[in-house]
C-alpha positions as CSV (number, residue, x, y, z in Angstrom):
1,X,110.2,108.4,86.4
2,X,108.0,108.9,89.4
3,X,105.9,106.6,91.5
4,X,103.2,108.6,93.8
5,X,101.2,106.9,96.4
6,X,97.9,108.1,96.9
7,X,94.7,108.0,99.3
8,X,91.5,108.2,97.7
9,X,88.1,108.8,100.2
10,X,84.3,108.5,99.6
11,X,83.4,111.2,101.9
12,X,84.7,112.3,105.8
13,X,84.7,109.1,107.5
14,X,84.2,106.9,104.9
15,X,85.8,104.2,102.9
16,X,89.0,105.0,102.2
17,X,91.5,103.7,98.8
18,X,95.0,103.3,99.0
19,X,97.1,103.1,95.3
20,X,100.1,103.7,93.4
21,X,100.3,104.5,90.1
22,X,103.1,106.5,87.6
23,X,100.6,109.0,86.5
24,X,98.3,110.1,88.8
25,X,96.1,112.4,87.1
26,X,95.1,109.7,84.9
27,X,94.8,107.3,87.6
28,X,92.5,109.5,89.9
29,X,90.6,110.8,86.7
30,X,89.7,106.4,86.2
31,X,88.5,106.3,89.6
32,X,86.2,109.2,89.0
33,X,84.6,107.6,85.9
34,X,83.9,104.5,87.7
35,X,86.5,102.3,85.7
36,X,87.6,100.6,89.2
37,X,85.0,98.3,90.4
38,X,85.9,98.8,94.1
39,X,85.9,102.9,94.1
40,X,83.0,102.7,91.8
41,X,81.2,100.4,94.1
42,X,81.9,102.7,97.7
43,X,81.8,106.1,95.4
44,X,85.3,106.3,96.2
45,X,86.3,109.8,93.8
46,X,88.0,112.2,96.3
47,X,92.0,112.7,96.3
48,X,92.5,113.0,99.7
49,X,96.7,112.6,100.0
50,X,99.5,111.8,97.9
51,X,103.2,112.0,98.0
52,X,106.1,111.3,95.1
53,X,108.9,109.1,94.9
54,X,111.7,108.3,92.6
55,X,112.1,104.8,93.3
56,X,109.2,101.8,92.5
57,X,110.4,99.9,95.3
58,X,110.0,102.7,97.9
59,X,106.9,103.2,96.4
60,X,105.8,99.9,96.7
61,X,107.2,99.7,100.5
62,X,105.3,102.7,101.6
63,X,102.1,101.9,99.8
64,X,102.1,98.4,101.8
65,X,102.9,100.5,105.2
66,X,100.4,102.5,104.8
């Protein structure tokens, strides 16, 4: 299974969203229909960065470090 970590952005220079999530198409489509309340709230819909990993704890670890 993978684990991607993600960076969402509202527009250049603005809010940004950090997540994790096992499928990330899904996950990104959610946040462009508004079904989070925080990247609904600071039109957060743009997929800025990602990157996989194999493990849920280094996942986890690099989501928190970012």
């Amino acid at each position: 299974m993978s684990f991607f970590v993600y960076i969402m952005a509202s527009r250049p220079a603005g809010a940004l969203y950090t997540g994790r999530s096992t499928d990330l198409r899904q996950r990104v489509e959610a946040h462009r229909a508004g079904l989070s309340p925080h990247t609904a709230k600071y039109k957060i819909k743009t997929l800025v960065w990602f990157e996989e990993h194999a493990d849920f704890e280094q996942s986890l670890k690099r989501e928190r470090s970012i």
